[in-house]
C-alpha positions in Angstrom: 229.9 56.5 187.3 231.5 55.3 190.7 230.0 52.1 192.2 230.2 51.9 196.3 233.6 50.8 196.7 235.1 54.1 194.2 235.6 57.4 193.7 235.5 60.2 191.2 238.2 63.1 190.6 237.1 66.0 188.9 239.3 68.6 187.7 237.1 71.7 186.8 238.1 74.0 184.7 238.9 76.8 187.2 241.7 74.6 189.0 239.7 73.5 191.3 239.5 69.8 192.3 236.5 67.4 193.9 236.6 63.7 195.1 232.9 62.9 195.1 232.4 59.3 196.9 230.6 56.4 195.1 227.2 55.6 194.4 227.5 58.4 192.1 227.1 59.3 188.2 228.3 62.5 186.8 228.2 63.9 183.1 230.8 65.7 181.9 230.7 69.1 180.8 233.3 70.3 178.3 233.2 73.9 179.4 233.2 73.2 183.3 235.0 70.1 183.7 239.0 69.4 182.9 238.5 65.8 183.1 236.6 63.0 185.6 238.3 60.3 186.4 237.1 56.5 188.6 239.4 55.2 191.0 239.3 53.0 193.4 238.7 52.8 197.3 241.8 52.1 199.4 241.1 48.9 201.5 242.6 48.3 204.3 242.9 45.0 206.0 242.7 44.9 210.2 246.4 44.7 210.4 246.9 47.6 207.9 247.2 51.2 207.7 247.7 54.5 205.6 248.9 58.1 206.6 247.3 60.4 205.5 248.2 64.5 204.9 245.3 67.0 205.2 245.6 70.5 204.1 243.1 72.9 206.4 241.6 75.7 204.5 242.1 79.8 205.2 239.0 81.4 206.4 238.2 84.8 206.3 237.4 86.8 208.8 233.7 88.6 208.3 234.9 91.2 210.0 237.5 92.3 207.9 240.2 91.8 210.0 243.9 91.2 208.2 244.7 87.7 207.4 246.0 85.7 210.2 249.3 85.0 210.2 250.2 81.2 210.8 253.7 78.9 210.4 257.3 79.8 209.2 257.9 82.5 211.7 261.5 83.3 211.3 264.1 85.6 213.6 265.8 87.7 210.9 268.6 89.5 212.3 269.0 93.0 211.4 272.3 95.1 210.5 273.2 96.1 213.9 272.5 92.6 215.5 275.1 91.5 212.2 277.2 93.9 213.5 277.3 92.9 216.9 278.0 89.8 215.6 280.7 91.2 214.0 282.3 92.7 216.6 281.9 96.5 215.0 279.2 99.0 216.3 277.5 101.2 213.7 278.3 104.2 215.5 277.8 106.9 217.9 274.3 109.0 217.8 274.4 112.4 216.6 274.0 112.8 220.3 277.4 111.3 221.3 275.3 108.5 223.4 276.2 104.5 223.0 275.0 103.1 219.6 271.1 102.2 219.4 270.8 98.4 218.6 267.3 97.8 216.6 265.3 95.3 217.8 265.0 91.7 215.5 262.6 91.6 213.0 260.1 88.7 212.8 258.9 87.5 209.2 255.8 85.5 208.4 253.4 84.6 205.2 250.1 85.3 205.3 247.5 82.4 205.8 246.4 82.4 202.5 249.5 81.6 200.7 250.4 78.0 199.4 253.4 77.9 201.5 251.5 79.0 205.1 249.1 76.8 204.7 248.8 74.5 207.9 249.3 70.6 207.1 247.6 67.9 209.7 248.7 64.6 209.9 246.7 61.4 211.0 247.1 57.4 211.0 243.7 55.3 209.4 244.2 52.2 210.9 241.9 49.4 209.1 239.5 47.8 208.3 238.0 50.1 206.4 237.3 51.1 203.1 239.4 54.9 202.9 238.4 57.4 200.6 240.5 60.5 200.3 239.1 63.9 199.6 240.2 66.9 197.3 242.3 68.5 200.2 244.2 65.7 201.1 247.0 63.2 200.1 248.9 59.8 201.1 252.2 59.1 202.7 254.8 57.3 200.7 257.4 55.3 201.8 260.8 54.8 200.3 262.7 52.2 202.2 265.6 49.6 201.6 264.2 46.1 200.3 265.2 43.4 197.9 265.0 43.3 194.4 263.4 40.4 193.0 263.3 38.8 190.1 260.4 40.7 188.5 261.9 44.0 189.9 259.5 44.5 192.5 260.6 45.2 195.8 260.2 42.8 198.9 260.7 43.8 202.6 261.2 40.1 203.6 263.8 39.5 201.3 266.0 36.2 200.8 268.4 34.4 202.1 272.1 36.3 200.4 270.4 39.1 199.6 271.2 42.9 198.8 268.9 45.6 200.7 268.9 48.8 198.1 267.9 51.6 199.0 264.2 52.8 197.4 263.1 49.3 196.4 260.3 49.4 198.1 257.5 52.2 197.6 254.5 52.0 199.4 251.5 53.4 201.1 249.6 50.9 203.0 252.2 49.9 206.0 251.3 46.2 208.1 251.0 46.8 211.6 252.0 43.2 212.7 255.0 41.2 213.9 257.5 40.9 210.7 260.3 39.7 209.5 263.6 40.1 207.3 266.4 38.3 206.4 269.6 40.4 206.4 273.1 39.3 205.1 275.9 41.4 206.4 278.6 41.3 204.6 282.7 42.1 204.8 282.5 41.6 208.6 286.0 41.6 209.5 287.7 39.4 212.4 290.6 39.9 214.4 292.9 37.8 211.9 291.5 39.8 209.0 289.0 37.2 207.9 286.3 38.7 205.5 283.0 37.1 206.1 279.0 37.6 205.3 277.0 36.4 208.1 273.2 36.1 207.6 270.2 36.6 210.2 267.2 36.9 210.0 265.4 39.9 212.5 261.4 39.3 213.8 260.4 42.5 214.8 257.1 44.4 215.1 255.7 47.8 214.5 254.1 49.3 217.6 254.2 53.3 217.0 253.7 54.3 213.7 253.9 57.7 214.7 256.7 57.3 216.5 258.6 55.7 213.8 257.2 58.8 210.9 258.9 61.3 213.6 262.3 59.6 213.3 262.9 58.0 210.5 262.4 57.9 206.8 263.8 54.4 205.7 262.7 52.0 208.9 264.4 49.3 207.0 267.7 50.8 206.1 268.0 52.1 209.8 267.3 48.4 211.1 270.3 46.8 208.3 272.4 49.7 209.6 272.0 49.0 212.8 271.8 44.9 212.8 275.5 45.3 210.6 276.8 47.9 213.3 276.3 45.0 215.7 277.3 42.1 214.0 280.3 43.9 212.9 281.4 45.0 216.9 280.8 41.1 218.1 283.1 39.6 215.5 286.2 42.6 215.6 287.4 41.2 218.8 287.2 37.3 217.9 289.4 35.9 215.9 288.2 33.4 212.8 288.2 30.2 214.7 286.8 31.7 218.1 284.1 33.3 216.0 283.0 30.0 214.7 282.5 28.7 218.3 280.6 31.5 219.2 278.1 31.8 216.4 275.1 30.7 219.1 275.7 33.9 220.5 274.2 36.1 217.2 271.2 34.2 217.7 270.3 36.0 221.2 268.9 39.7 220.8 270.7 40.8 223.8 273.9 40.8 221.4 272.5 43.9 219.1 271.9 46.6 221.5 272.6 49.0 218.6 269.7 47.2 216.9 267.6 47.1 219.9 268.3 50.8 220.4 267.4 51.8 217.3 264.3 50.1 217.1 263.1 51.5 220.8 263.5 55.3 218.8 261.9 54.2 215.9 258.7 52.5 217.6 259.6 48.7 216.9 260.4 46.2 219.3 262.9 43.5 218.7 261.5 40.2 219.1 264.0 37.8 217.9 267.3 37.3 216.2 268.3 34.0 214.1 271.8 33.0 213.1 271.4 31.5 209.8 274.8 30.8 208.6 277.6 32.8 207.4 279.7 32.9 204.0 283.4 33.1 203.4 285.7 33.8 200.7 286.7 30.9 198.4 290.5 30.2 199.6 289.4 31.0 203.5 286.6 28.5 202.3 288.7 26.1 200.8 291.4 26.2 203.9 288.4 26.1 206.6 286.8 23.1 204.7 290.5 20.9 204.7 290.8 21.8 208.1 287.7 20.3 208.8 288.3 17.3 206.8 291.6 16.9 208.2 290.1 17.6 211.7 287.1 15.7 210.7 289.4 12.6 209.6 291.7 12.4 212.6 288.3 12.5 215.1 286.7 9.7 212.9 289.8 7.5 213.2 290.1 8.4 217.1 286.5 7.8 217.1 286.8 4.3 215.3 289.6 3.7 217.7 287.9 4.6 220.6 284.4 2.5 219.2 287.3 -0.3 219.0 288.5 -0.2 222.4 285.4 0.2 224.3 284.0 -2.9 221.5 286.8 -4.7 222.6 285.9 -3.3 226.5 282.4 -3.6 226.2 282.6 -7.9 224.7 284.8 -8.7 228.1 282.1 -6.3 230.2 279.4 -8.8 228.4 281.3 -12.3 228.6 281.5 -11.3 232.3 278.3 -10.2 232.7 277.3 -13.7 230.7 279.2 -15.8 233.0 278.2 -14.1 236.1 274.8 -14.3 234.7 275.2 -18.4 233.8 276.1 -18.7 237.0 273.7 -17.2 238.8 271.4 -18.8 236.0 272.7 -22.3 237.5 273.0 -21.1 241.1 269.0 -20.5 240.5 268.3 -23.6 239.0 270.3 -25.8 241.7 268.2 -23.7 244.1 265.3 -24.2 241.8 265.7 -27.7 241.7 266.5 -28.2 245.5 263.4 -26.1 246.1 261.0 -28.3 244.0 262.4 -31.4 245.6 261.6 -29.7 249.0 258.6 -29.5 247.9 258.1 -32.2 246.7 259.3 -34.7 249.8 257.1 -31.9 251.8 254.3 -32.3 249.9 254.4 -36.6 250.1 255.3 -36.4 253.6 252.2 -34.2 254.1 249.8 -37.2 251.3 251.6 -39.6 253.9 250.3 -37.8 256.7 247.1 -36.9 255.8 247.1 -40.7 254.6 248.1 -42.0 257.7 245.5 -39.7 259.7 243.0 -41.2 257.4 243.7 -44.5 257.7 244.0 -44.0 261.4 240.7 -42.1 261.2 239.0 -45.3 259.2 240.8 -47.8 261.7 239.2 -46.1 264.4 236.1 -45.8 262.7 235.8 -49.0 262.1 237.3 -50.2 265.4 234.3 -48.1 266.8 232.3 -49.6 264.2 233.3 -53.3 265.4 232.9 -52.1 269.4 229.7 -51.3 268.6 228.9 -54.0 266.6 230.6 -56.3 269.1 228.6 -54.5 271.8 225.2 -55.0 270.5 226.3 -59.0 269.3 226.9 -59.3 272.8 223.8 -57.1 274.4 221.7 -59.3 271.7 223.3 -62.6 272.9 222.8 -61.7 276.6 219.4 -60.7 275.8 219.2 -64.1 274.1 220.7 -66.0 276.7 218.3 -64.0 279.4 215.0 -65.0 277.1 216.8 -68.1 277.1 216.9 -68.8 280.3 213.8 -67.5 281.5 212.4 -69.8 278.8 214.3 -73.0 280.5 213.3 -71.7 283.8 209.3 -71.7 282.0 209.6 -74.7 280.6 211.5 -76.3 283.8 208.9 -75.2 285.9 206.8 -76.6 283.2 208.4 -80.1 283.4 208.8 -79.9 286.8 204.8 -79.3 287.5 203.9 -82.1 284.6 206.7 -84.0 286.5 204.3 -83.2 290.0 201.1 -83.6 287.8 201.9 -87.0 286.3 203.7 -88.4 289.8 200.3 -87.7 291.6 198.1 -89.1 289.2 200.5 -92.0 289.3 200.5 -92.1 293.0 196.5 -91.6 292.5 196.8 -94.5 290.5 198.4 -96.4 293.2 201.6 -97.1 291.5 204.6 -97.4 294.1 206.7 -94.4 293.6 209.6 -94.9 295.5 210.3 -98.4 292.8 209.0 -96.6 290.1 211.7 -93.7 290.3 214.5 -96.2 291.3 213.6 -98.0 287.7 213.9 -94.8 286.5 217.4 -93.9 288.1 219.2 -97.0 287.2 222.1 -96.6 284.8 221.6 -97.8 281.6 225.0 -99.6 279.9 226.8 -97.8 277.2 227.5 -100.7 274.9 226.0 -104.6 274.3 228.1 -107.3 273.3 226.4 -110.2 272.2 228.2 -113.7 271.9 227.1 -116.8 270.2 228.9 -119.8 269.9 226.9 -121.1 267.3 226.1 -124.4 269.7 229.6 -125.9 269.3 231.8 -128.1 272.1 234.8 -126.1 272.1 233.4 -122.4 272.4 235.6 -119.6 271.3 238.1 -117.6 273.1 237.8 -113.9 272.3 239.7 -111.1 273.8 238.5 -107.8 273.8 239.4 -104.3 273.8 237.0 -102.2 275.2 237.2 -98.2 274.0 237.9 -96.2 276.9 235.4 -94.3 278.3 235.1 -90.7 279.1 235.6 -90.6 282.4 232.7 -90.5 284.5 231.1 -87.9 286.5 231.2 -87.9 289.9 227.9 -89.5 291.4 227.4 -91.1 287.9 227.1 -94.6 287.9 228.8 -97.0 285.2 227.1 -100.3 283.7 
C-alpha cells in the first residue's frame, strides 16, 4: 500500500515493470507478480532539480509496414572504398573499362531493438513532488568533493582540503548561487618556492543543460581550472613579490581560465576569496624569522620614531602652552581692561543719569517754588488789593462818621474850627514830674533826655 506521497514497483512475472502512483493498495499474486515494492516520492525543493531519462516506446505500424528504422546510422565503407583508401584498385572489368567503385553501405537497427531505442532527456525543476514511471530513470552525478569525516561527500568542502574524484554521488542538483573552498597546492614561484594557496570560488548554476552537454564532473572542471589560474599568476612572481600581490587572487578578473570554463559549462563566476596560503616547514620557518627580524627592526624604528616625534610633539605642546598662556593673559588683561571700561562707562552713565535727575528734580522743584512763589505773591496781591479796598471802605467809612459826627457837632453848635485845633495839638512824648519835697534848698538835677527819632517833617514836637 502506497500513501500520497509514494510509489509502488511491480515486477511481474513476464519481465515487465509498473510504477503505480500512491493512494494505492495492491495484493500480491505469487504467480503474476515477481515482487512489489514502496518507495518513496522525490521532493524537490524550489531551488532544486532532477534529470530525468525517458525511454519512448516502438509502435507498430497497423498497416504492416517494416519497422522504422531510427538512431545509430553508420557509413560502413566497403572493399573498394578500402581500397581506394589504399591506394590499389580491384581491377579492370571483364570489359577492359576503369574499375567500378560500389557505393557505401549504410547500417541501422531496427526500432524495436534495446539498443535503437530513442532516449529523451528533460530537467524537473521543483517544487514538486516527482514520481518516476516504469519507462524512465534518473541522472547521476559523479563529481570531485571532500571526504568528510563520516565518509560522505561534501561539495563545499573545508578549509585544506583534498577534492577526489567520485565523492559526491547525487541526483537532486541546487540551482542557486554556491560555494567551494579549493586549496591548490605545489603552486610553484619563480624562485622555486612550493606553496598551497587556498580560495574559496561563489559561483552559480544558470544552465543545467548546458552544463549536462559539456561536462561530467562540474566540480573537477572548476578545481582544474581555478589551479590552472592560480598556478599562471604565481610562475612569473617570485616568493616575496607574490606575497605583496596576494590581493590580486581575490579579484575574478585574475582566473580567466576559471571564468572561461564556467561560461561553457553554464555557471557564472561570482566571486573569488584569497584565504591564505601554506608553505613548507623550512620556507615557513625562514619566512617567519624574516618577519620577526623585519618585524623587530620596524618596531625599534617605530619606537624610535614614537620617541622623536614624543620628544617633537612635548616642544610642539609646551609651545602651543605658552603661546596659549599668553594669549590666555593677553585675554584676561584685555578682559580686565574691558570690564573696567565698563565699568567707569557704566558709573559715568549712573552719574549722568544721576545728574539729569537731580537736574530734572531741581528744576522741578525750582518750578515747584516759582509757582508756589507765584501764587504766595498773586495771593498776597490779592490780599493787599482786598486790603486796600477794605481801607479805602472803612476810610470812606471814617471819613463819612468823621462828616456825620462834625455836623451833628456843628448842629450842636460846637465851634469847629477850636474844636479841631484841640484836636491837632501835639501831645508830649514824655512827663517829668519834680518834687522837692517842700525843702529851702531844692535840688539840682541834670538830665539826659533819650534822643528822639527824628521828627517828620510838618510834625510838631512838645
Amino acid at each position: 500500500m502506497a500513501s500520497q506521497g509514494e510509489y509502488l514497483i511491480v515486477q511481474h512475472g513476464d519481465g515487465r515493470k509498473e510504477h503505480l502512483r500512491g493512494p494505492q493498495e495492491l495484493c500480491f499474486h505469487p504467480l503474476e507478480h515477481e515482487s512489489i515494492s514502496v518507495h518513496e516520492a522525490l521532493k524537490l525543493a524550489a531551488n532544486e532539480a532532477v534529470v530525468v531519462y525517458r525511454r519512448m516506446p516502438y509502435a507498430i505500424d497497423p498497416s504492416g509496414a517494416p519497422p522504422q528504422l531510427v538512431a545509430k546510422l553508420e557509413v560502413v565503407p566497403t572493399m573498394s572504398h578500402a581500397a581506394a583508401a589504399a591506394g590499389t584498385s580491384i581491377g579492370p572489368s571483364a570489359t577492359g573499362d576503369t574499375p567500378v567503385s560500389a557505393p557505401p553501405l549504410l547500417t541501422t537497427e531496427a526500432a524495436g531493438q534495446e539498443g535503437a531505442m530513442h532516449v529523451e532527456r528533460r530537467v524537473v525543476h521543483g517544487p514538486a513532488v516527482f514520481m518516476p514511471d516504469s519507462n524512465e530513470w534518473l541522472h547521476t552525478f559523479s563529481w570531485h568533493g571532500s571526504k568528510t569525516a563520516d565518509g560522505k561527500g561534501s561539495k563545499t568542502g573545508y578549509v585544506g582540503d583534498v577534492k577526489v574524484p567520485h565523492a559526491l554521488n547525487f541526483q537532486v542538483i541546487r540551482c542557486m548561487p554556491d560555494s567551494m573552498y579549493l586549496s591548490v597546492r605545489e603552486v610553484r614561484t619563480v624562485d622555486d618556492a612550493s606553496l598551497t594557496v587556498h580560495l574559496m570560488l561563489f559561483y552559480e548554476l544558470r544552465s543545467i543543460e548546458t552544463m549536462l552537454d559539456s561536462t561530467n564532473d562540474m566540480i573537477g572542471d572548476f578545481v582544474n581550472a581555478a589551479s590552472a589560474d592560480v598556478m599562471t599568476f604565481a610562475s612569473r612572481l617570485s616568493y616575496e613579490a607574490f606575497l605583496q600581490e596576494t590581493a590580486e587572487l581575490s579579484k575574478a578578473e585574475n582566473f580567466p581560465i576559471l571564468q572561461s570554463r564556467m561560461a561553457q559549462t553554464g555557471n557564472s563566476l561570482l566571486k573569488v576569496v584569497y584565504r591564505g596560503y601554506g608553505a613548507s616547514s623550512q620556507l615557513q620557518e625562514m619566512h617567519d624569522a624574516a618577519i620577526s627580524r623585519r618585524t623587530k627592526l620596524r618596531l625599534e624604528a617605530d619606537a624610535a620614531r614614537e620617541e622623536q616625534e614624543k620628544r617633537s610633539m612635548e616642544l610642539r605642546c609646551r609651545r602651543d602652552r605658552s603661546v596659549q598662556e599668553q594669549e590666555l593673559e593677553a585675554a584676561a588683561a584685555k578682559h580686565k581692561l574691558e570690564v573696567s571700561a565698563l565699568q567707569k562707562a557704566q558709573e559715568r552713565k549712573i552719574q549722568d543719569e544721576e545728574h539729569a535727575q537731580s537736574l530734572r528734580y531741581a528744576t522741578e522743584r525750582a518750578q515747584r517754588e516759582l509757582e508756589d512763589e507765584r501764587s504766595r505773591h498773586e495771593a498776597a496781591l490779592r490780599c493787599e488789593k482786598e486790603i486796600g479796598e477794605v481801607r479805602v471802605t472803612r476810610a470812606a467809612a471814617e471819613h463819612a462818621a468823621e462828616l456825620r459826627k462834625y455836623e451833628g457837632l456843628k448842629n450842636m453848635g460846637v465851634d469847629l474850627t477850636s474844636y479841631l485845633v484841640a484836636l491837632a495839638t501835639a501831645t508830649p512824648d514824655q512827663h517829668i514830674k519834680l518834687d522837692a519835697g517842700g525843702g529851702a534848698n531844692p535840688p539840682i538835677v541834670h538830665l539826659e533826655l533819650p534822643r528822639s527819632a527824628p521828627t517828620p517833617v510838618g510834625a510838631r514836637r512838645a
